[in-house]
N, C-alpha and C positions, 0 to 999 in steps of 0.2 A: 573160412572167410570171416575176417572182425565184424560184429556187429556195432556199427557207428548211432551212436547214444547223444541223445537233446534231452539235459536233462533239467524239467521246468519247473523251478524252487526246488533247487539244489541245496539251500541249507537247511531245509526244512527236516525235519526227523525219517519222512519219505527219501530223500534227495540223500540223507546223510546212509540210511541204511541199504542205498542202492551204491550208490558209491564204494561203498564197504564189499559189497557185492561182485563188484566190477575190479576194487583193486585183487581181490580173490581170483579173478579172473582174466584176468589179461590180455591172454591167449587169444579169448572169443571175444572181447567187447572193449572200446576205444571210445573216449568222449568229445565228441562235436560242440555241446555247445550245453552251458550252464548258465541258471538264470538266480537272481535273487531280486527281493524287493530290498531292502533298503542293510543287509548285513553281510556290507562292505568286505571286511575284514576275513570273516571267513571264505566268503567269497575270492576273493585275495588267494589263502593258503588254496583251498581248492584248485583254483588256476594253477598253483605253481605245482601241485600233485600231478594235475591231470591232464595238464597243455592243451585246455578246449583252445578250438578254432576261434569260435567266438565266446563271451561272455557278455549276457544281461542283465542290466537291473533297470530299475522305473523310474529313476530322474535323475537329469542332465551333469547335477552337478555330483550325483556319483557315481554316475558315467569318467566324468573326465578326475577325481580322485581314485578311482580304480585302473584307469590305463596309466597315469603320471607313478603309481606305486608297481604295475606289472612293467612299465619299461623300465624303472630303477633296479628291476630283480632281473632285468634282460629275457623278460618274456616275451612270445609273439601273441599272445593273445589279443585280439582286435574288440575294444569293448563299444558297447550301444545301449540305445536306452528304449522303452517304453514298447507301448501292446504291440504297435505294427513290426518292430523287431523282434518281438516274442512270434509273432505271425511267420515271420519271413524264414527262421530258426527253426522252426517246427513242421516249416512244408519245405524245405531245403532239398534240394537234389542230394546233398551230401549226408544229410540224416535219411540211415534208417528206421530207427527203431526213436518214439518220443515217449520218455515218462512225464504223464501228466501231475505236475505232483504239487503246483501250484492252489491254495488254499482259496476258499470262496470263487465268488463270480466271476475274477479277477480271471480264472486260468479257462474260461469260456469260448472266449475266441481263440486264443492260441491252438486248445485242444479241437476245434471244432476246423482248425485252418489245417492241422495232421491227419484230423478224417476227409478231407479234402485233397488232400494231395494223396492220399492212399495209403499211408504211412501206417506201422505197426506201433498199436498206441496203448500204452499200460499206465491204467487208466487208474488213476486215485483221486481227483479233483471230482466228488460228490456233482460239483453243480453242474455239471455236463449234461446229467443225465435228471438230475433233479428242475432244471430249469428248463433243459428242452431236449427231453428224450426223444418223441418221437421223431424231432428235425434231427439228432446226433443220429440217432440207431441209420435213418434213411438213407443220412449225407456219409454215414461210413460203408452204408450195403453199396451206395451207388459209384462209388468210389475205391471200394476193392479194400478198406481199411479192415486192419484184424483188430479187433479191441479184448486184449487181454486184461480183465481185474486184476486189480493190484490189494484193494481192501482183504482183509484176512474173509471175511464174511463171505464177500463173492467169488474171489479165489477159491474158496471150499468147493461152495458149489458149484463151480466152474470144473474141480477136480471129478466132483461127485458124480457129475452129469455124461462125462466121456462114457462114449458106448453107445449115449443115448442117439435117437433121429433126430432129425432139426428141429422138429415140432415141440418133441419133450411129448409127445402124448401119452407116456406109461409114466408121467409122474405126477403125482397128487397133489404134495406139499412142499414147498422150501420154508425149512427152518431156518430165519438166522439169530445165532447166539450173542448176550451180551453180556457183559460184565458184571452191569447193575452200579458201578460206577465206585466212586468214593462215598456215596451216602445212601447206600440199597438198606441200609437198618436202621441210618441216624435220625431220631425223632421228628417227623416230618413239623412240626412245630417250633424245631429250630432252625431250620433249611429257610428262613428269611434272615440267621446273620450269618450265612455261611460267608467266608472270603474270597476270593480270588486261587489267592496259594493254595485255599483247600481244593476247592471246587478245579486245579489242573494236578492235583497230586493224585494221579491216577493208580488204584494198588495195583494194575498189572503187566500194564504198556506205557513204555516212553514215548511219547506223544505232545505236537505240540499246542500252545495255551487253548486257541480255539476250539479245534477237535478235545479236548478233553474235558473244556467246557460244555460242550454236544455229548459229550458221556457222558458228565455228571447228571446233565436234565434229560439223556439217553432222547432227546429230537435226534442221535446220531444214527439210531435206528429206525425211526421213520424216514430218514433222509433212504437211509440204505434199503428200506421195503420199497420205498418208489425208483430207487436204482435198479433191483432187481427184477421190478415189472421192466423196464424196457430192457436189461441187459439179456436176462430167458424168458421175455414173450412168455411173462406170466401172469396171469390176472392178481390183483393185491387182496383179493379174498381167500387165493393160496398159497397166501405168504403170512407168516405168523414171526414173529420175536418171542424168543425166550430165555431167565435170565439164567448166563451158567458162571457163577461167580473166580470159578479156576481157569476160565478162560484155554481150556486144554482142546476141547471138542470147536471148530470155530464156525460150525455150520452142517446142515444137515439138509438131504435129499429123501423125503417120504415115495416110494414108489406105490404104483397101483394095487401088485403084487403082497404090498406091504413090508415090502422091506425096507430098511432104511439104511441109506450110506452117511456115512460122518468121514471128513476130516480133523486128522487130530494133529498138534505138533506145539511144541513150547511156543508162550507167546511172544513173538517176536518176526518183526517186518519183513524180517531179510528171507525168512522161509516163501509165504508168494511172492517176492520182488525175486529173488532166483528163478523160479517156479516160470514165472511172467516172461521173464529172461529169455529163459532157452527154450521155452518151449516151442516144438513136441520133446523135447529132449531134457534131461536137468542135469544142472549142473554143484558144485559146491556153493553152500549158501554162507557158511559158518557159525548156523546154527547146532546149540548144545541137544546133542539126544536127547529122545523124550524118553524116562526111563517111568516104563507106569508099576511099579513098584515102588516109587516114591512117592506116587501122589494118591494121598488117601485119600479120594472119594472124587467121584462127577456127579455133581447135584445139577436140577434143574428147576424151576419155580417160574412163576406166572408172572407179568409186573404187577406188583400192588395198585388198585384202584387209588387216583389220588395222591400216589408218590410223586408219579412222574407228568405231571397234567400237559409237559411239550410233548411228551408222545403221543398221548391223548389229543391234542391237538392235530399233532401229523396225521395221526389214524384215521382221525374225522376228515381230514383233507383228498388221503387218500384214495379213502372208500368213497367219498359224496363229492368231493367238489378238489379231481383232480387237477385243473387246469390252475387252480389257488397254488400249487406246487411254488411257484417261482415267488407268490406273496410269503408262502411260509419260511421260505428258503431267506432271501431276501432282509423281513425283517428278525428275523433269527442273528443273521451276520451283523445286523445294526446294534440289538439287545446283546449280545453276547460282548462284543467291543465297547458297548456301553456298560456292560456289570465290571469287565476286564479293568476299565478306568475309574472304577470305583463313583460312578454315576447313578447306578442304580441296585437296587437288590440282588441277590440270586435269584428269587420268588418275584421277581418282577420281568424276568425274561418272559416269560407263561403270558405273564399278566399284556404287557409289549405286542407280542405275536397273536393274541387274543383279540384285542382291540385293532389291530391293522388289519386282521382277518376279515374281522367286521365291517371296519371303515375302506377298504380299498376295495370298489367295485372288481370284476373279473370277466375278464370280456375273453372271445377267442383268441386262443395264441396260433399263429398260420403262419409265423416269418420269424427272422432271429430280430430284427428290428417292433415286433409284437413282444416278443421277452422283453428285450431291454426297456422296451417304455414299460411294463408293468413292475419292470425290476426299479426300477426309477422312481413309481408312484408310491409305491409300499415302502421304500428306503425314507421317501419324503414324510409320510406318513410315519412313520415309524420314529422318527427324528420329531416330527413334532409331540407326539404322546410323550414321547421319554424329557419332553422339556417343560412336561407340564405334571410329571409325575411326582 
């Protein structure tokens, strides 16, 4: 039986390697419904590949220049616009299967409307679970929702861990791996004229500008330690990061016993988006064998004190004041779009998510409307620091 696919920020490097995925596969998987923010155009050819039912993007007026171009090419494509059609899309009777694949907070409620309707959700949108883990884990237990990891990180350990009980009590530690980015050596005294170009030229994953900007200052693995406290119901004092610069190994499961399970495989998306796919089952990914007679060597290293002061940041969040999770998150997306427009530093993202930490109180989070206004005060916050920077 086809599995029918929502798939959310479809042109994003997520969207694109899943697609890839999916034309590989045919047979098993058919596209429902594809969204974009505002890149029209590929959005476009996509449609006319994959004849979604519907298509999304986030405002009106490329709404109505993507259907006036899909009826000139005599498409049936039905195009809409904005969150509550992203909502409507992704708890659909007609979807089964939603890739969350939409970038920042932005992909929130969509994903949080697929764990509500019980939908099988593979899951790459960080703030899901960074912004309101314990309301996501609860609203997808209570609702029958499967959440399969899409990140290369959690995916591992999501392989690693089969076999185990639900509890996971015979395991110790979760390792997750990272790159160390584009500037894991470069003179930490010059990482304040880093640019833009540098800071998304990532030496090992094609990935896009955001996310590779969360690499370079590696906040992408603080994001992903407090992902993986709620996705395995594991405390974040047994969870550790560490840097594997070949990116071969993409995660690791420490057991009691002492043993330790690793996922390995070329670094590339399509290997868990397959994985994600079909499982219990797998399917063709189109990934290149890993042949380990070519790759001389898997190292591993510590982060350097001081290199990466956003992880440091995270870390302190995590461990002391997790409920700050959605300040960190929050103004993160602010700083990062603000270095991206050449507004502020590289070395000033740190400095940005430092000072909102400070300045935006932290009150309990108990409801999705308790997120969003502290997601709102730290955005505010966060905009005013960098205007006075």
């Amino acid at each position: 039986m086809l599995q029918r696919l929502c798939v959310l920020g479809s042109t994003g490097s997520i969207g694109d390697s899943t697609l890839d995925v999916v034309a590989r596969n045919s047979d098993a998987f058919v596209v429902y419904a594809l969204s974009a923010h505002r890149n029209i155009k590929k959005l476009f050819n996509q449609c006319l590949e994959f004849n979604p039912v519907l298509a999304i993007v986030s405002e009106p007026h490329h709404a109505i220049e993507l259907q006036a171009h899909l009826q000139a090419a005599q498409s049936d494509t039905e195009v809409c616009c904005g969150v509550e059609a992203l909502c409507a899309a992704a708890s659909a009777g007609d979807c089964d299967t939603v890739v969350a694949a939409i970038v920042g907070a932005a992909g929130l409620l969509p994903t949080l409307s697929a764990a509500r309707a019980g939908k099988k959700i593979l899951l790459a949108n960080k703030e899901a679970l960074v912004m309101s883990g314990a309301l996501f884990m609860r609203t997808a237990s209570e609702w029958g929702a499967a959440i399969l990891p899409v990140d290369s990180e959690h995916n591992a350990i999501f392989q690693c861990l089969q076999g185990c009980d639900k509890s996971h009590s015979g395991v110790e530690r979760l390792i997750l791996t990272a790159s160390g980015g584009p500037f894991r050596t470069r003179p930490v005294t010059s990482l304040k004229d880093v640019t833009p170009k540098e800071a998304c030229a990532h030496p090992n994953w094609v990935m896009g500008r955001k996310i590779s900007v969360d690499s370079a200052t590696m906040i992408n693995k603080g994001l992903e330690i407090i992902e993986a406290r709620w996705l395995f119901d594991v405390e974040p004092s047994r969870i550790e990061a560490l840097i594997h610069p070949q990116s071969i190994v993409h995660s690791m499961v420490v057991f009691r016993d002492q043993s330790v399970l690793a996922q390995l495989g070329n670094p590339d998306m399509r290997t868990p988006i397959a994985h994600a796919l079909a499982y219990p089952q797998r399917t063709t990914s189109g990934v290149l064998p890993l042949d380990l007679t070519q790759v001389a060597a898997l190292t591993f290293e510590k982060p350097e004190p001081g290199r990466f002061p956003c992880l440091e940041l995270a870390m302190e969040v995590i461990n002391h004041h997790p409920q700050a999770s959605v300040v960190l998150n929050a103004s993160n997306e602010v700083a990062v779009d603000a270095f991206l427009c050449n507004r502020i530093r590289f070395t000033d993202i740190a400095r940005v998510i430092d000072r909102t930490l400070q300045r935006v109180a932290v009150t309990t989070v108990d409801s999705l409307d308790d997120i969003l206004e502290m997601d709102e005060r730290a955005r505010y916050a966060s905009r005013e620091l960098i205007a006075h920077l």
